[in-house]
Residue frames as qw, qx, qy, qz and C-alpha x, y, z in Angstrom:
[[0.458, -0.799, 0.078, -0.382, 87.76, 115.56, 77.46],
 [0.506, 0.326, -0.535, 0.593, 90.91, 115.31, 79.52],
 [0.556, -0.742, 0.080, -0.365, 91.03, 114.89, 83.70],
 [0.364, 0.348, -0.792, 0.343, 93.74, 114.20, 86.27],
 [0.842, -0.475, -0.176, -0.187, 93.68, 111.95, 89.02],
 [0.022, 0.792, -0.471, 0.388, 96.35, 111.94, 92.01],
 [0.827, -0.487, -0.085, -0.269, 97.45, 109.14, 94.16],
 [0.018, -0.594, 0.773, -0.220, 100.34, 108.77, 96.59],
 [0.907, -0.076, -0.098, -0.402, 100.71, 104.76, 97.29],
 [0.901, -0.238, 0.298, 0.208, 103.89, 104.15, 97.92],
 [0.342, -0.143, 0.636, 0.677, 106.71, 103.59, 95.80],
 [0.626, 0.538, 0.249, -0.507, 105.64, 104.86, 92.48],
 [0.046, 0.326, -0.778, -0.534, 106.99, 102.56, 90.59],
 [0.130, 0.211, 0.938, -0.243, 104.49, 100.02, 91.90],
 [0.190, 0.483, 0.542, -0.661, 102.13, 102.53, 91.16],
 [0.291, 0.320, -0.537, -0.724, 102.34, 103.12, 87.27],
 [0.044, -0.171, -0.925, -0.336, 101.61, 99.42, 85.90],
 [0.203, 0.380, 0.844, -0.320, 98.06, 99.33, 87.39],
 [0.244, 0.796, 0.154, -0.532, 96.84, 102.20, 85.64],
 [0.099, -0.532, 0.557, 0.630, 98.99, 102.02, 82.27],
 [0.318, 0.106, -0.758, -0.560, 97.44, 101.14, 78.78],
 [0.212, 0.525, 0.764, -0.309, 93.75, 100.70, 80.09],
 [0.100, 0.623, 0.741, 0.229, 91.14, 102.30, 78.65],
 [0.001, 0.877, 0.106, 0.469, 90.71, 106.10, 78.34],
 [0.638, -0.732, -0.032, 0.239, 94.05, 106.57, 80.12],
 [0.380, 0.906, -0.182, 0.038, 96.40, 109.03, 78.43],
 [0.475, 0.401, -0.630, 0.464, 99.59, 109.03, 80.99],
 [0.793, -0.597, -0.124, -0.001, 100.49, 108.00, 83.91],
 [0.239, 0.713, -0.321, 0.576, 103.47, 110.43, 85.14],
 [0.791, -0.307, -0.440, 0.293, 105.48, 109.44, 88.53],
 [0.017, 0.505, -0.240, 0.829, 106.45, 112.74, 90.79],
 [0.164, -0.198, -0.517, 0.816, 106.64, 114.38, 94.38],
 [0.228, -0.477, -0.282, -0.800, 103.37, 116.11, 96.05],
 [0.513, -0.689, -0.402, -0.317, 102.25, 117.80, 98.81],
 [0.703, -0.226, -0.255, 0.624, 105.54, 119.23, 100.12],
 [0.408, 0.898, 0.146, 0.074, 107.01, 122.50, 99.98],
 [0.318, -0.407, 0.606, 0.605, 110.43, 122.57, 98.36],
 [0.697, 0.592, -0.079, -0.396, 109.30, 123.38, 94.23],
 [0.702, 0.547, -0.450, -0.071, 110.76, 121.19, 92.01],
 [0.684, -0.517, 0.494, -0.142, 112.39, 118.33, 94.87],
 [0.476, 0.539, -0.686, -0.112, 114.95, 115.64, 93.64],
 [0.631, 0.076, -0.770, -0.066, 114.85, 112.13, 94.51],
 [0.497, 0.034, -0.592, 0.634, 117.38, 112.34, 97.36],
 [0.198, -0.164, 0.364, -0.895, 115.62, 115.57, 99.08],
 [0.741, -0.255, -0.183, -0.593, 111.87, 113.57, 98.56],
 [0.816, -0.156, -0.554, -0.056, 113.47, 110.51, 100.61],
 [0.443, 0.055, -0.652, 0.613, 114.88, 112.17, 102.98],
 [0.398, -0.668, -0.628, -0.030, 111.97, 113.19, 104.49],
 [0.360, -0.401, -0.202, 0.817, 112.55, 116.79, 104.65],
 [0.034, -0.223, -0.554, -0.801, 110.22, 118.23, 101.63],
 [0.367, 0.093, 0.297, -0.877, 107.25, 116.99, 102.84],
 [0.581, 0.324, -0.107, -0.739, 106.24, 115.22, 99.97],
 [0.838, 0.082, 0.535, 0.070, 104.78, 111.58, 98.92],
 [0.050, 0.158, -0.734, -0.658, 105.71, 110.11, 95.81],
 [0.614, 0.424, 0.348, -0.567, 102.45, 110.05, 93.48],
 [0.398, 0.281, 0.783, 0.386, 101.15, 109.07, 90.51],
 [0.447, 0.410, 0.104, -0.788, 99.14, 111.98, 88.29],
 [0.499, 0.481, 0.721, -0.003, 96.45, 110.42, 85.54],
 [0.337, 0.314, 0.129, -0.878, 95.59, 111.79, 82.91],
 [0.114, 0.243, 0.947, -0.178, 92.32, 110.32, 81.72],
 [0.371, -0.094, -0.433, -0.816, 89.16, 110.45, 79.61],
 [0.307, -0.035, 0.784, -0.539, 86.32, 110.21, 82.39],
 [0.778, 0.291, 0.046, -0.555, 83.45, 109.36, 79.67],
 [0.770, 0.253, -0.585, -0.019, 85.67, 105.78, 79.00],
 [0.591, -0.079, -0.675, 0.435, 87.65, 105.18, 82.43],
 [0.461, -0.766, -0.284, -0.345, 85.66, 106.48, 85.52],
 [0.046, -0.521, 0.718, -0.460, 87.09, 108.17, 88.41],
 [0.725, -0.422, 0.361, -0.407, 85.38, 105.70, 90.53],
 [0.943, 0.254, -0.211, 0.027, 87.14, 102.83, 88.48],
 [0.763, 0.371, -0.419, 0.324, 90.02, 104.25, 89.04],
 [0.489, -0.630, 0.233, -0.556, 89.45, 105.00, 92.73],
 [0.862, -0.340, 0.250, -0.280, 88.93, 101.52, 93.09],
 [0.828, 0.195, -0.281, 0.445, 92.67, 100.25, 91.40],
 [0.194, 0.670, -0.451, 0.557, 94.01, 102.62, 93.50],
 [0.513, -0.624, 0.239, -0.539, 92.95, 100.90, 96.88],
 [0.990, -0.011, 0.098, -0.097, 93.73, 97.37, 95.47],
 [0.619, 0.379, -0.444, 0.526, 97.67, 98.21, 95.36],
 [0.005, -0.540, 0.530, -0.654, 98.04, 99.39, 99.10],
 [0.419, -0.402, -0.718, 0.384, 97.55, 98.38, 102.59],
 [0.016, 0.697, 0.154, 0.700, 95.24, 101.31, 103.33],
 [0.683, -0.699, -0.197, -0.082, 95.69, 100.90, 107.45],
 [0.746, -0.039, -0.131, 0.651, 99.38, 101.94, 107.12],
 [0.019, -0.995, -0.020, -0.098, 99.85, 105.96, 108.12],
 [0.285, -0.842, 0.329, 0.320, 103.55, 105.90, 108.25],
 [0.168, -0.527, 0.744, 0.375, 104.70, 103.96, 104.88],
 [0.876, 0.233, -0.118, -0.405, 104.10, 100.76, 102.57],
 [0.956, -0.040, -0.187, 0.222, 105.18, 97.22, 102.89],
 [0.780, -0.085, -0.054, 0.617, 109.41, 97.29, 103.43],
 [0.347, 0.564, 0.164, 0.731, 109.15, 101.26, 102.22],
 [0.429, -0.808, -0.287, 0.284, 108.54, 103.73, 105.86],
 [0.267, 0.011, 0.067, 0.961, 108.84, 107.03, 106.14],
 [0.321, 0.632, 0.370, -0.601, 105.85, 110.05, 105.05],
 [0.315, 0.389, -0.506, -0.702, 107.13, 110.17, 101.47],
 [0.183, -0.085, -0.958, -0.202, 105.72, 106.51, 101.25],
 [0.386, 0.336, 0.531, -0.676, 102.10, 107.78, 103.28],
 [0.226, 0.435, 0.773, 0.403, 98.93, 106.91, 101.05],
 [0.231, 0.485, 0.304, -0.787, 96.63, 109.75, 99.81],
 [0.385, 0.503, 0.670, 0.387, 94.23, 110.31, 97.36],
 [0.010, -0.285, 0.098, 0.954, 94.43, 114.22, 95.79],
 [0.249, 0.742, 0.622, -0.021, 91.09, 115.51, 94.51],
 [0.344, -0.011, 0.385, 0.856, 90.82, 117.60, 91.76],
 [0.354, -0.405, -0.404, -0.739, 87.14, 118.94, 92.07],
 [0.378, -0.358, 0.630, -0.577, 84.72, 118.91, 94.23],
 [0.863, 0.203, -0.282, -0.367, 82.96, 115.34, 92.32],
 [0.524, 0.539, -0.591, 0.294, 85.88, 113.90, 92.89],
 [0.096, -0.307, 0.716, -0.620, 86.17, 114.24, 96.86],
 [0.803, -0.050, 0.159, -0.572, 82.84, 112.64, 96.94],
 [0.847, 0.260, -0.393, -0.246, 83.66, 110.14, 95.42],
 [0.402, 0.406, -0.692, 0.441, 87.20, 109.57, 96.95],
 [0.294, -0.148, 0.568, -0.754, 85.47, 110.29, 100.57],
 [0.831, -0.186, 0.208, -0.482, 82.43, 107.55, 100.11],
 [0.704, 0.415, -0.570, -0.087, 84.86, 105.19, 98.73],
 [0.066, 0.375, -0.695, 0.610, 86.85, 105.27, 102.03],
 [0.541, -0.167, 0.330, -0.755, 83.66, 105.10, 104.07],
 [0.932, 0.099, -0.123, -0.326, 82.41, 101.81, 102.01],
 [0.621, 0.396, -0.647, 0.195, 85.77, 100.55, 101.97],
 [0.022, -0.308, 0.678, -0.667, 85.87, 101.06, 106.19],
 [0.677, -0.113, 0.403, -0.605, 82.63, 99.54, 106.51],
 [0.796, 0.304, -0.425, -0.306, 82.94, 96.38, 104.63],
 [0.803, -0.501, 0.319, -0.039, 85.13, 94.84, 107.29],
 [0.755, 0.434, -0.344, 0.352, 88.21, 93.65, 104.77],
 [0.564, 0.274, -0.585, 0.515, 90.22, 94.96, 107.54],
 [0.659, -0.527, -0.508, 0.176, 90.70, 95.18, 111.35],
 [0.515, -0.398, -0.139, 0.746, 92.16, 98.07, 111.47],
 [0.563, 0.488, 0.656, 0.126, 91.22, 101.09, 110.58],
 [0.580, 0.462, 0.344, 0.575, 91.46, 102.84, 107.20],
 [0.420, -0.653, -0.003, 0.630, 94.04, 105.66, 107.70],
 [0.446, 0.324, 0.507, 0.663, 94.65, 106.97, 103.84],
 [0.004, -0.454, -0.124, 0.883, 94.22, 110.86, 103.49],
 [0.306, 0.785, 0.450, 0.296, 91.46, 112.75, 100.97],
 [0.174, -0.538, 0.219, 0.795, 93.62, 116.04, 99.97],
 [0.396, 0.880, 0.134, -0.228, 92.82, 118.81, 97.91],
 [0.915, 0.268, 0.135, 0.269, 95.52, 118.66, 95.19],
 [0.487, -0.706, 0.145, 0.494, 98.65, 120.19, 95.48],
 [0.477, 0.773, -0.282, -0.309, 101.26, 121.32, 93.04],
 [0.962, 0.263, 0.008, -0.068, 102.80, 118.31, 90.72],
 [0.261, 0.658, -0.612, -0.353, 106.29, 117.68, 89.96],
 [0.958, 0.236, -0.140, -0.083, 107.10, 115.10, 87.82],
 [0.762, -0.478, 0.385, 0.204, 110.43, 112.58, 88.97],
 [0.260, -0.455, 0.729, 0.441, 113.84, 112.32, 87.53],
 [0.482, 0.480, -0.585, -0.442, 113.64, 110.39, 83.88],
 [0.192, 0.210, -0.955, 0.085, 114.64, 107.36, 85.31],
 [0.195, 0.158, 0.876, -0.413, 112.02, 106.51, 87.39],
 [0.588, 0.347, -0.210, -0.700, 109.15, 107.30, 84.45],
 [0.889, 0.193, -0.198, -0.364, 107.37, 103.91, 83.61],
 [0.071, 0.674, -0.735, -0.005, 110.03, 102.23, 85.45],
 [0.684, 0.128, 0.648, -0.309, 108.11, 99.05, 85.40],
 [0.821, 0.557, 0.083, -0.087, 108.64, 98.83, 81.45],
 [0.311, 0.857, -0.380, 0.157, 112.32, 99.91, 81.79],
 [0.029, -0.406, 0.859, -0.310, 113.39, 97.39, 84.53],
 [0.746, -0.082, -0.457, -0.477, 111.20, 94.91, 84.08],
 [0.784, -0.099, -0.596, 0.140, 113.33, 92.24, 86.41],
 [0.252, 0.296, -0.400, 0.830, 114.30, 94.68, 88.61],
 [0.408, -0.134, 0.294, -0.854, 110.91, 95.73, 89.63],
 [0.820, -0.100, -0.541, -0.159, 109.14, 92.22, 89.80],
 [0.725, -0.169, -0.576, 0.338, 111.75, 91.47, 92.22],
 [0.184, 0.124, -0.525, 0.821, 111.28, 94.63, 94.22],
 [0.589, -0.281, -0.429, -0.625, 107.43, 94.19, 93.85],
 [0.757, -0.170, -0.613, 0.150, 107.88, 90.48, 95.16],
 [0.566, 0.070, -0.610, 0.551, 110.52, 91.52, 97.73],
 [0.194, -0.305, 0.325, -0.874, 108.95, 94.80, 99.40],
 [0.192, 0.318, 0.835, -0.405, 105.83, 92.45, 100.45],
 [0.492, 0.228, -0.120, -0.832, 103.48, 94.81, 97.97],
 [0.564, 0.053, -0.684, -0.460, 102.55, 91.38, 95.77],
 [0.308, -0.054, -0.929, 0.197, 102.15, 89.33, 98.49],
 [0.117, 0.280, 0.728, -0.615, 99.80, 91.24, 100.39],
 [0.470, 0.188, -0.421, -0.752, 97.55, 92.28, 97.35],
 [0.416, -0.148, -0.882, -0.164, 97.20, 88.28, 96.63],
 [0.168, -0.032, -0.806, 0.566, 96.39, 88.03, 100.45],
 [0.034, -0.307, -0.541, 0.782, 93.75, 91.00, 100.62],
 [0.428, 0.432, -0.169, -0.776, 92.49, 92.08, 97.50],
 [0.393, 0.008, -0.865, -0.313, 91.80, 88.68, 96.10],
 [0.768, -0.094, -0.039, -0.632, 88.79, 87.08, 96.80],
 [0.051, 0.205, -0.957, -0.201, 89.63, 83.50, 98.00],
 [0.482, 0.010, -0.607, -0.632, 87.14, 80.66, 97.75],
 [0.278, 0.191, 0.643, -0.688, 85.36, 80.47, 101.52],
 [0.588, 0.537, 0.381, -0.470, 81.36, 79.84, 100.77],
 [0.354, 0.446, -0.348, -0.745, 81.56, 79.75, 96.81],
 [0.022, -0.072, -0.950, -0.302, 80.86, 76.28, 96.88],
 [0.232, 0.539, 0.690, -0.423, 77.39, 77.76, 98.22],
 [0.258, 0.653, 0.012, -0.713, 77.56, 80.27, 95.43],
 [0.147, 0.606, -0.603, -0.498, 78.30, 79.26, 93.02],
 [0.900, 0.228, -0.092, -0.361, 76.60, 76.00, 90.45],
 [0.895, -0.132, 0.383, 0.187, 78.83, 72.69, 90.78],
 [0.803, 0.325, 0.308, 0.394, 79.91, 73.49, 87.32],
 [0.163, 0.927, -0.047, 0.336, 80.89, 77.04, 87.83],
 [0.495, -0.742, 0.453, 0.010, 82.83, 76.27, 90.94],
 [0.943, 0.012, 0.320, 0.086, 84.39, 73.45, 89.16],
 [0.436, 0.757, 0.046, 0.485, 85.63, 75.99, 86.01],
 [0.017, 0.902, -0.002, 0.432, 86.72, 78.85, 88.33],
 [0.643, -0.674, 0.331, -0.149, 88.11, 77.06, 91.53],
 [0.730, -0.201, 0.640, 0.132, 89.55, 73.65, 90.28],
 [0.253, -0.543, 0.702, 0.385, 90.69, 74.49, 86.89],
 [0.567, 0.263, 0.780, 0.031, 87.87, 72.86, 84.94],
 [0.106, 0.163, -0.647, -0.737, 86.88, 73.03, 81.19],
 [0.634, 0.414, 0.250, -0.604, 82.88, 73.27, 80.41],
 [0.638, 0.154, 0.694, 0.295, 82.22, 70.78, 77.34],
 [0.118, -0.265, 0.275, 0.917, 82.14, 72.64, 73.88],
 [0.346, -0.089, -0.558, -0.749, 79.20, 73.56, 71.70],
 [0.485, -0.480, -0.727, -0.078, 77.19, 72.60, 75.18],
 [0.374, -0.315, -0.391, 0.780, 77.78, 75.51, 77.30],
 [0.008, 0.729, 0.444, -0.521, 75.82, 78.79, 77.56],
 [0.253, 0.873, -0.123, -0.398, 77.31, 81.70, 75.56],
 [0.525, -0.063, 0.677, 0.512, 79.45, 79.76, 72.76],
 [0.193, 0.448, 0.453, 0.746, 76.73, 81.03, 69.91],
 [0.103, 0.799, 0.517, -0.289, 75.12, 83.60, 71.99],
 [0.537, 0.369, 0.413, 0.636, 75.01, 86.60, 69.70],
 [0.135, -0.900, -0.305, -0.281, 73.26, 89.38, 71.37],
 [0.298, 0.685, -0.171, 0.643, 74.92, 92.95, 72.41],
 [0.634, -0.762, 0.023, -0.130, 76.41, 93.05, 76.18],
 [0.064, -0.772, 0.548, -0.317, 78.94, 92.63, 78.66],
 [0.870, -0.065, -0.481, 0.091, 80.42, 89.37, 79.97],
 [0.212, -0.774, 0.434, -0.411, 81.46, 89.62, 83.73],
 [0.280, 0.280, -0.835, 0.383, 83.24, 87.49, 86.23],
 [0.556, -0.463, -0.669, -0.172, 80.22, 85.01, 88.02],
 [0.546, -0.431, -0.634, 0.337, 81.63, 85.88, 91.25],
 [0.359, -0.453, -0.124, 0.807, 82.70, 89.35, 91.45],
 [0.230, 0.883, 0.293, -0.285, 80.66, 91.37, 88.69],
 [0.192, -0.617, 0.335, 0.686, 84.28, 92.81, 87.38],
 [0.697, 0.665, -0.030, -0.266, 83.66, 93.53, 83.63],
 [0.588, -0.420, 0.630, 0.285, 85.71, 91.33, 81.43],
 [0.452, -0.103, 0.758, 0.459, 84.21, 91.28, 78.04],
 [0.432, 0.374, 0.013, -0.821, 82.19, 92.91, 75.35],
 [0.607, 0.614, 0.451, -0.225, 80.01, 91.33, 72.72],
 [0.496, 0.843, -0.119, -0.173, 81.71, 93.77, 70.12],
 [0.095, 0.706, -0.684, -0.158, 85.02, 91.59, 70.31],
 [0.583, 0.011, 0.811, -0.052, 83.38, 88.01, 70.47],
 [0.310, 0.571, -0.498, -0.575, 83.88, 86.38, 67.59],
 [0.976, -0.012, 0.152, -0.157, 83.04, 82.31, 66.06],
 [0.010, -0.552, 0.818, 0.159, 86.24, 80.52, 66.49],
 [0.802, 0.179, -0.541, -0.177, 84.59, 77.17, 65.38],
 [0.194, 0.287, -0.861, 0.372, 85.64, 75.61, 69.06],
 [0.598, -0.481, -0.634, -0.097, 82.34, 75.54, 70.79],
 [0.430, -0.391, -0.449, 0.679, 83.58, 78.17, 73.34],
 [0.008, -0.987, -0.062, 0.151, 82.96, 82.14, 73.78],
 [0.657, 0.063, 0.044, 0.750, 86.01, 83.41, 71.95],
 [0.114, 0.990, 0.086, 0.001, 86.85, 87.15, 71.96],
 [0.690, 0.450, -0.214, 0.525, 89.71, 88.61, 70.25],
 [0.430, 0.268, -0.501, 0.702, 90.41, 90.94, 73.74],
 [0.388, -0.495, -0.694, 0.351, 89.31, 92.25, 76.87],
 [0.119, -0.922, -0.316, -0.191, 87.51, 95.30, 77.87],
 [0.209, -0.846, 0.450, -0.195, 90.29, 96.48, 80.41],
 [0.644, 0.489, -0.547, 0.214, 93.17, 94.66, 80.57],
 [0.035, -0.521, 0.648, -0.555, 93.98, 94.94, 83.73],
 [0.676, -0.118, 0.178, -0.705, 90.81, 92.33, 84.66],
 [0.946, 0.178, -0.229, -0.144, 92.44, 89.83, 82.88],
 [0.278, -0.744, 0.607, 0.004, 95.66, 88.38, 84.35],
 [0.819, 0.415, -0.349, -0.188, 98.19, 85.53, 82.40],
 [0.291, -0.698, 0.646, -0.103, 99.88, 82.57, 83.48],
 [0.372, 0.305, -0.857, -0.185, 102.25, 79.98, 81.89],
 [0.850, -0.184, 0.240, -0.432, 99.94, 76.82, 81.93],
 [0.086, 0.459, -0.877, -0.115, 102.03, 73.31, 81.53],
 [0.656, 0.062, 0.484, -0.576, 99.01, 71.14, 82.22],
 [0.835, 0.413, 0.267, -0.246, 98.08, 68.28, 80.12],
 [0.667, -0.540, 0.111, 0.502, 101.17, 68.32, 78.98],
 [0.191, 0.869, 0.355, 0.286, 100.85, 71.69, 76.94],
 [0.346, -0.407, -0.272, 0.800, 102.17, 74.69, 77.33],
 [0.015, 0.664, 0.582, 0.469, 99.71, 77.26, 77.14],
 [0.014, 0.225, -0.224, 0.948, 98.97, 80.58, 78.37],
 [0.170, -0.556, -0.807, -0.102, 96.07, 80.53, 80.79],
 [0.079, -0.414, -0.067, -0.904, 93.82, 83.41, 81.93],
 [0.354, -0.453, -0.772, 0.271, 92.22, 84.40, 85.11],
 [0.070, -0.870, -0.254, -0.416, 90.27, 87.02, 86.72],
 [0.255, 0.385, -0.498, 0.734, 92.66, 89.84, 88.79],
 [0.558, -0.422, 0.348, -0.623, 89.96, 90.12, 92.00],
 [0.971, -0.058, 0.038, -0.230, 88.23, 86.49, 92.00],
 [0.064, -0.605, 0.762, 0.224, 91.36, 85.08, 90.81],
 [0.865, 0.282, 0.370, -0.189, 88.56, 82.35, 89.06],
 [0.515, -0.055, 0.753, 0.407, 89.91, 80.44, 86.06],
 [0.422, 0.519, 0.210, -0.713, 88.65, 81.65, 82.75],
 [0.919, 0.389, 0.069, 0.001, 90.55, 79.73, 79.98],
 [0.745, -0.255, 0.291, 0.543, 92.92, 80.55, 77.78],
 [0.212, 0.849, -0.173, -0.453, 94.52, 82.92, 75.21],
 [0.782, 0.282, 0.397, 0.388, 95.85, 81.42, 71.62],
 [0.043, -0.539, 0.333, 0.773, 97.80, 83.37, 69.50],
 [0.170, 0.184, 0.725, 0.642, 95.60, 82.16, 66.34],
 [0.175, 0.639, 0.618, -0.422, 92.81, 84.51, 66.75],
 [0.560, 0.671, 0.427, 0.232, 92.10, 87.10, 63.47],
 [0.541, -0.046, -0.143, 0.828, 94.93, 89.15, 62.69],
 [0.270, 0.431, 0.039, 0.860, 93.41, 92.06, 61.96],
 [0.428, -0.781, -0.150, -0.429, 91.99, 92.44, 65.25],
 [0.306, -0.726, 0.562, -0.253, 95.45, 91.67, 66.90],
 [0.402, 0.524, -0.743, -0.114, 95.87, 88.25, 66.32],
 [0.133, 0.234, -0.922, 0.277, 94.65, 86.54, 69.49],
 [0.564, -0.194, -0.678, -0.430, 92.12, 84.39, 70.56],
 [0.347, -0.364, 0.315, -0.805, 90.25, 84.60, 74.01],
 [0.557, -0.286, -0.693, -0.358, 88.58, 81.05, 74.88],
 [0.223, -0.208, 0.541, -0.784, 86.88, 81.71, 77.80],
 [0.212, -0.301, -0.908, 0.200, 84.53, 78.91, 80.05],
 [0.299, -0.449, -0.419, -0.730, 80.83, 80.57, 80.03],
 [0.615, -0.662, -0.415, 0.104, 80.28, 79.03, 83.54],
 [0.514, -0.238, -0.225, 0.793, 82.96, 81.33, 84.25],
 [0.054, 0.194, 0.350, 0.915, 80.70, 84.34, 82.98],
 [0.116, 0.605, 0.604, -0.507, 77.75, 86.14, 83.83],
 [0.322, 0.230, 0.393, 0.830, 76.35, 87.93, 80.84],
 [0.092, 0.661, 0.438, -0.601, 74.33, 91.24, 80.88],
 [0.317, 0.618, 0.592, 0.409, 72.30, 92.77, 77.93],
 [0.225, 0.229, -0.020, 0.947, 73.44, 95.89, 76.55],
 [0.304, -0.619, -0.309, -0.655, 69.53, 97.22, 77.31],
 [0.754, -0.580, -0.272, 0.148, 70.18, 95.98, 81.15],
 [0.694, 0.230, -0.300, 0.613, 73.23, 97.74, 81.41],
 [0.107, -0.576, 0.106, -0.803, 72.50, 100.76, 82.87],
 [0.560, -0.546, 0.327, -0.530, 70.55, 99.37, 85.72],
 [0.889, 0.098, -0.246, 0.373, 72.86, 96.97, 86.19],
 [0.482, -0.819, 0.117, 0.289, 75.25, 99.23, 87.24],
 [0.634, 0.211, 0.376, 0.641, 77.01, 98.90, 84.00],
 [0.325, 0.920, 0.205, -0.072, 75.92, 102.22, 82.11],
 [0.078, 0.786, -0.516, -0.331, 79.69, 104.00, 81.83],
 [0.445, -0.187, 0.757, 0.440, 80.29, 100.83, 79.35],
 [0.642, 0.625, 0.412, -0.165, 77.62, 101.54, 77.33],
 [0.107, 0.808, -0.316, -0.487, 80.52, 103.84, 75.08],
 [0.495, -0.154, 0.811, 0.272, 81.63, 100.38, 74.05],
 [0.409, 0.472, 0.754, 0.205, 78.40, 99.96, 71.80],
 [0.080, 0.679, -0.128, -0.719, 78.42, 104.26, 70.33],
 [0.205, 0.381, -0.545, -0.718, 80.27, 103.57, 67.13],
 [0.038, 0.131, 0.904, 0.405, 77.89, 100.71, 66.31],
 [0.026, 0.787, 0.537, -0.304, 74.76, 102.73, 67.09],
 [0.061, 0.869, 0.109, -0.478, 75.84, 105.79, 65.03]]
């Protein structure tokens, strides 16, 4: 089963990565919508004479990557209190919207907004359109996946338009109260960079079927069906549930150089990533700090609020 999902967010270059090579996501196609000039060219969509934003269209398998999942990456790349542009980008082709394709859909899109405006993240408030979807076109060649094709280019026009900076700022959780939340040794792991002792820590041999989330923030980060004994005395899993949950960054510590891992909301500490992990499941080697973890049992999942992962545990149930 195949569904699309629309969102204008800006630039759409910015707008590809988040959504690319996750989980039951097919493509992720960059184009003009909600103008009317058919078939518009770069130059006519920036000069703000079409009508139309640049978007993003999904397509997407909704029994693996939920629209509401991907509701919510779509709100963590913008500044949703802008109504005339994004960061350095201004104009209407740069306006946010979110295009519904059903009527499931607008619900969704329309309490998202509503939870998102009542939560108080911002002081201003949340201008982003719910539209009924329009007709698609897809952009020039060049600007397809242009985040894999200009890699240094777009970093530094990420960086430069202000998009990365205000993400970190807003969409990251910083670490206000967590010393109340959070167990000495969990804030220690997740805040300051610490390291749980080995073969003395929670889930190292746990063995039973679930999800592993992020202590502070619930985001799903790990299954059961990829945790494996690496003989260290840590949770090891050979990869993450959704990439995108996991974020990597050169570690020089100790004096090492290692790749460390962290969660993308909480920005908590989680470990590290080895490249000696079993090839034939890719090769690499998750060690991840249990105080940094919150596990839920596959039978708990559902009321949990987990239930659209159950798909994880199908082929081993059938």
């Amino acid at each position: 089963m195949r569904e699309l999902a629309t969102f204008a967010g800006g630039c759409f270059w910015c707008m590809v990565e988040p959504f690319d090579e996750r989980p039951g996501i097919y493509d992720v196609v960059s184009g003009y919508t909600g103008g009317h000039v058919e078939n518009p060219t770069y130059e006519q969509v920036v000069s703000q004479q079409t009508g139309h934003v640049e978007a993003v269209q999904i397509e997407y398998d909704p029994h693996i990557m939920s629209y509401e999942e991907l509701v919510s990456t779509f709100w963590q790349q913008i500044d949703p209190t802008d109504a005339n542009g994004q960061f350095h980008d201004r104009g209407p082709s740069y306006r946010t919207a979110i295009f519904y394709h059903n009527k499931k859909q607008k619900e969704i899109a329309e309490k998202s907004k509503q939870q998102l405006a009542k939560s108080g993240k911002f002081s201003r408030p949340i201008v982003t359109e719910i539209l009924p979807a329009q007709p698609f076109f897809p952009a020039e060649e060049n600007h397809q996946y242009y985040y894999k094709k200009n890699a240094f280019h777009y970093k530094l026009y990420k960086r430069g338009s202000g998009r990365e900076s205000f993400i970190k700022d807003n969409w990251q959780i910083n670490n206000r109260q967590l010393q109340e939340k959070l167990s000495p040794l969990a804030y220690h792991v997740t805040q300051e960079n610490g390291t749980e002792p080995p073969f003395a820590n929670e889930y190292w041999d746990n063995d039973e079927e679930g999800i592993y989330v992020d202590i502070i923030t619930g985001e799903v980060l790990f299954s059961s069906t990829d945790k494996y004994d690496a003989g260290c005395g840590w949770p090891s899993f050979t990869k993450p549930i959704d990439p995108y949950y996991v974020t990597e960054h050169l570690d020089l510590s100790h004096g090492m150089k290692r790749t460390e891992v962290r969660s993308r909301q909480s920005n908590a500490h989680l470990g590290h990533v080895f490249p000696d992990g079993p090839k034939k499941a890719g090769g690499l080697r998750y060690c991840i700090n249990s105080a940094a973890l919150r596990f839920i049992p596959k039978q708990d999942m559902k009321k949990a609020g987990y239930g659209h992962y159950l798909y994880l545990f199908k082929e081993n149930n059938e």
